[in-house]
N, C-alpha and C positions, 0 to 999 in steps of 0.2 A: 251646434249647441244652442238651447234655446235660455236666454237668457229676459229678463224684467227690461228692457230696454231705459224705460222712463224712469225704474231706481238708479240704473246704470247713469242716467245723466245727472245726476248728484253728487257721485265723487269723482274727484282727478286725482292720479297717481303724480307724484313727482319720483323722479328717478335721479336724485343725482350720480352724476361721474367723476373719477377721478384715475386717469389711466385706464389699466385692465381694458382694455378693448375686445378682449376676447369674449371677458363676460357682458358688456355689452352687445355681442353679435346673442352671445346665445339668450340672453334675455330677452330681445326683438323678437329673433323665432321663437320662443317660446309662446310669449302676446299672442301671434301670428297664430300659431297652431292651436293656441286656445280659444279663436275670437274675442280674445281682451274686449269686453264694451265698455272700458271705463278711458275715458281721456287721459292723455300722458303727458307729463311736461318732463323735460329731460333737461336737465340743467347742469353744462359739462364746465368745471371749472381745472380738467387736466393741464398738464406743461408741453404739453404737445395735440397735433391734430390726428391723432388717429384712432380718437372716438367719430369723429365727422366722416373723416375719411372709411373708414368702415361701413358706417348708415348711410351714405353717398354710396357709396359704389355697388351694395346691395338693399336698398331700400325699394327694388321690386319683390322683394321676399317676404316681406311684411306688409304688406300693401292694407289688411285690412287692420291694421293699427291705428287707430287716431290719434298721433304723436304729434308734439313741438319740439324742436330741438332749438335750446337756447347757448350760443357758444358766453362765458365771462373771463375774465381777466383769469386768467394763472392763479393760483394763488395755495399753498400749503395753510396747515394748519387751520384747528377748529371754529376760532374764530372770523376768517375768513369763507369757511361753511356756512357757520350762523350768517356772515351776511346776505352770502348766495343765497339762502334760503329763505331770508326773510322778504329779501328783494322778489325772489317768484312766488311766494305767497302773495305779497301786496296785488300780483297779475292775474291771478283765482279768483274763480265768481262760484263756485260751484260751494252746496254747506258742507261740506266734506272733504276732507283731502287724508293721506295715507301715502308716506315717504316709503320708497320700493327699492330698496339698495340691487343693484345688479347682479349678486352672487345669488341671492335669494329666489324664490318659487312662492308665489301667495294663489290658493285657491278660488276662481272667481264666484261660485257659489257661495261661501263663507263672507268673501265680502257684502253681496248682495245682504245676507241675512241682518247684515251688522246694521247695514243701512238703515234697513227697516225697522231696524231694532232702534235706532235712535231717531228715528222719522217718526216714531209713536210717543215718543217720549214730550211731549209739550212743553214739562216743564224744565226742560234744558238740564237735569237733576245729574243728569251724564251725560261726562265732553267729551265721553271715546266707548269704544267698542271692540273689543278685539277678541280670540279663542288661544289654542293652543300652539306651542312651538315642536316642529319635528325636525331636531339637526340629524345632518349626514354626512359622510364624507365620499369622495371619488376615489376609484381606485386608482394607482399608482398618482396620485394631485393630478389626474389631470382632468383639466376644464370642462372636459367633454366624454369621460371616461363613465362606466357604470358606476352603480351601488358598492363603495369599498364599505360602510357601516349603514346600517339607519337606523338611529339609536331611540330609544324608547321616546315616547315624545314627553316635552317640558312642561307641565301642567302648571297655571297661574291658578290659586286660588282665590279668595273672595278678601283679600286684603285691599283689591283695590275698591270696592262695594260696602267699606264701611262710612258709617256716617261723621266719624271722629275723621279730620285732616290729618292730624298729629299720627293716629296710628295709621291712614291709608300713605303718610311717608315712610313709617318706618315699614312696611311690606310692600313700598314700591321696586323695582326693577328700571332696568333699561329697557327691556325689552316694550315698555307701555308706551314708550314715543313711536314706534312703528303698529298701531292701531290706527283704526279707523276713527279719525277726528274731526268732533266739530272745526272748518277752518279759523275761526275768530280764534279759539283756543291756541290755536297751531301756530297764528300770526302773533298772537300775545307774547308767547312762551319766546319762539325769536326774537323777537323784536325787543323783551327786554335783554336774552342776553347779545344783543350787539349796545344797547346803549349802555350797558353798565362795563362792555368789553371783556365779557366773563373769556376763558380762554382752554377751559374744559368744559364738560359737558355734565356735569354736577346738576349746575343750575336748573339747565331744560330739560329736563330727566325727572326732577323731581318737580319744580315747578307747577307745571297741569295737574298734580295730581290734588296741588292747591282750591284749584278752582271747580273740581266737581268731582265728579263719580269714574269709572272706568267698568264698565261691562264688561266680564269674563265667562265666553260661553264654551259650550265642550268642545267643542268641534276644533279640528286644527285646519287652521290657515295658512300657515308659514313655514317654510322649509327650509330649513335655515341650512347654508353651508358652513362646515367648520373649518374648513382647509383654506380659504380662499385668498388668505394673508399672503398665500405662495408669488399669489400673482401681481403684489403690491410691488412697487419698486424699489428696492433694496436699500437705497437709502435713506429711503423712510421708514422703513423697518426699524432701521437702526436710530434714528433719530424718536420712533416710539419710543424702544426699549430704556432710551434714556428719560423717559421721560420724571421719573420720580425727585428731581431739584428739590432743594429746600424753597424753593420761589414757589413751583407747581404743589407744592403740598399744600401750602399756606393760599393759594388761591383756591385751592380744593376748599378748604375752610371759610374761605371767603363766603363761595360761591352758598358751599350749602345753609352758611349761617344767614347769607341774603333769603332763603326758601323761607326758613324758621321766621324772621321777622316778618311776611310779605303775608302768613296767620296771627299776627301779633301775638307770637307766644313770647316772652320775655323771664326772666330770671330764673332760678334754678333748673325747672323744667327743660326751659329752652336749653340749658348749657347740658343738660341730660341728653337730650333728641339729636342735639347738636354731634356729641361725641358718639353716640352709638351707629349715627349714619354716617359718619366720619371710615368708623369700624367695619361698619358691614358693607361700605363704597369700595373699600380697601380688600378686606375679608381676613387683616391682621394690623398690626400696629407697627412692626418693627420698619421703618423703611428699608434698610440691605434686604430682608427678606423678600420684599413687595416688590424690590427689584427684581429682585428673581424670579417672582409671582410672575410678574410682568412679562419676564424675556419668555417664559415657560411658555405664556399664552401665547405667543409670535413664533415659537418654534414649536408646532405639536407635531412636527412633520419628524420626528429623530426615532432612530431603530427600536428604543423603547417603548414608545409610543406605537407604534404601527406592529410591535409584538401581541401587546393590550388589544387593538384592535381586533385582529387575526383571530383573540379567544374570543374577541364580545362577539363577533361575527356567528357564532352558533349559536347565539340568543337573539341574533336580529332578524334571521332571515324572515319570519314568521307576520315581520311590519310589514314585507312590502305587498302583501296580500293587502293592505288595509287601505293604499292607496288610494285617493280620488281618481277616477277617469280621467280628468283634467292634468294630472300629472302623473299617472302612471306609466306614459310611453317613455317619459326622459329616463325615469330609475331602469326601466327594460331595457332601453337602450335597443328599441328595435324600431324606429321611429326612417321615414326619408328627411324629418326635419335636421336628424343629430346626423345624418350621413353628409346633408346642407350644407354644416358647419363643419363638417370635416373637410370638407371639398374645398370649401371658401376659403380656409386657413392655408391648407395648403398651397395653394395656387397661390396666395398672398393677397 
């Protein structure tokens, strides 16, 4: 695969971990198989060592990877994320970085364009760059299995390309932190929420969308897995699903009323902006309901749901013609890479 070498040394991928070791194998081979030319920083803050042990035991399988693996402290919850993260941003030189969660598939063409796309841009007018999202799911959850859905892909509009703040918050998304970013931005957005000790992700979410522009181009880059929660460890499953406290609501509040002041918007307005992205963080008002919201999105794996899927399934098939080369061996599942990872698992 012939890839810009010289754009490719301008962004590094951070990858953090957290468990799932599995999807960290198949993440590597994936790199591997795609000749990944962007630098990796892998930053494992799991409760155990069998992300290391993993990439130890076969890290001649990846060999043309340019990874770092950095082991930290243990540690749950978000704000101890945000520290990990800001702590390996501070160790990036490179003007660009793009957080690569392990469940995921990012296109290395797509990134290259993004690059470029903001390597013209002089006047810094845009802190990020990124395209569309294509979730999917595996058949039977598992890690390694074929194409169970591939669902239409998630189209970003031009909400984040306007020149009002005020309105590029209320059309921001989550999904705009996993573009391809100016690093200063990236280091910014961390770096305040570990000093203000924010403890959702409210903040850094909405935040960058403060400080510039976000390029939204056609092309999809991201593949997003929807099942992946399967592989999370139980306890914290369960420790999300509670997450809706009268404490965490009111941090929620916190958090996004610190974005609102950080554009000096102030009175009526503000207290307007304030509740509507309150709203649509949520996607309803009632907390019991949100609960529910909540557990529902941790449990999509239940006989209902996998009925749903079964009918979309004759509306999907038609996507995986649309694949990039770059990723269409893993959906075929006809690859010696994914045979690699069956071998490896087994064996232990």
């Amino acid at each position: 695969m012939a890839y810009d070498i010289e754009l490719a040394k301008k962004l590094t991928i951070i990858t953090p971990l957290y468990g799932r070791h599995e999807m960290t194998l198949r993440h590597l081979l994936y790199l591997e198989a795609v000749r990944c030319p962007f630098k990796v920083y892998i930053t494992d803050g799991s409760f155990d060592d069998k992300n290391l042990e993993i990439i130890e035991a076969n890290k001649h399988r990846f060999s043309h990877v340019n990874y770092e693996y950095h082991r930290y402290p243990a540690g749950a919850g978000l704000l101890e994320f945000f520290k990990r993260m800001a702590d390996t941003l501070a160790k990036i030189t490179t003007p660009y970085v793009i957080r690569y969660d392990n469940d995921d598939f990012l296109d290395m063409d797509a990134l290259l364009q993004y690059i470029a796309f903001l390597d013209q841009d002089s006047q810094h007018e845009y802190i990020a760059c990124m395209g569309q999202i294509h979730p999917f799911t595996t058949r039977h959850n598992q890690c390694f299995g074929k194409i169970n859905a591939l669902y239409k892909p998630r189209y970003y509009w031009s909400d984040y390309e306007l020149d009002s703040v005020e309105e590029r918050l209320r059309g921001c998304d989550d999904e705009n932190e996993a573009s391809v970013m100016r690093r200063q931005v990236s280091q910014t957005a961390y770096a305040e929420s570990v000093a203000h000790e924010y403890k959702l992700d409210c903040f850094l979410t909405l935040y960058p969308s403060t400080l510039g522009k976000t390029k939204v181009l056609p092309s999809v880059y991201k593949y997003k897995q929807m099942d992946c929660t399967l592989w999370r460890n139980q306890d914290n499953n369960n420790r999300i699903t509670q997450l809706l406290t009268t404490d965490e609501i009111a941090e929620t509040q916190r958090e996004i009323g610190a974005v609102i002041e950080s554009i000096g918007l102030t009175g009526e307005r503000a207290e307007t902006l304030k509740k509507q992205l309150i709203l649509d963080w949520f996607g309803m008002q009632d907390p019991k309901t949100l609960h529910q919201f909540v557990e529902f999105l941790f449990y999509l794996d239940t006989s209902y749901f996998r009925k749903v899927l079964k009918l979309y399934n004759w509306f999907t098939v038609s996507w995986l013609r649309r694949l990039p080369a770059t990723i269409r061996y893993l959906y075929l599942n006809n690859s010696k890479t994914l045979q690699t990872i069956k071998q490896v698992l087994r064996n232990g």
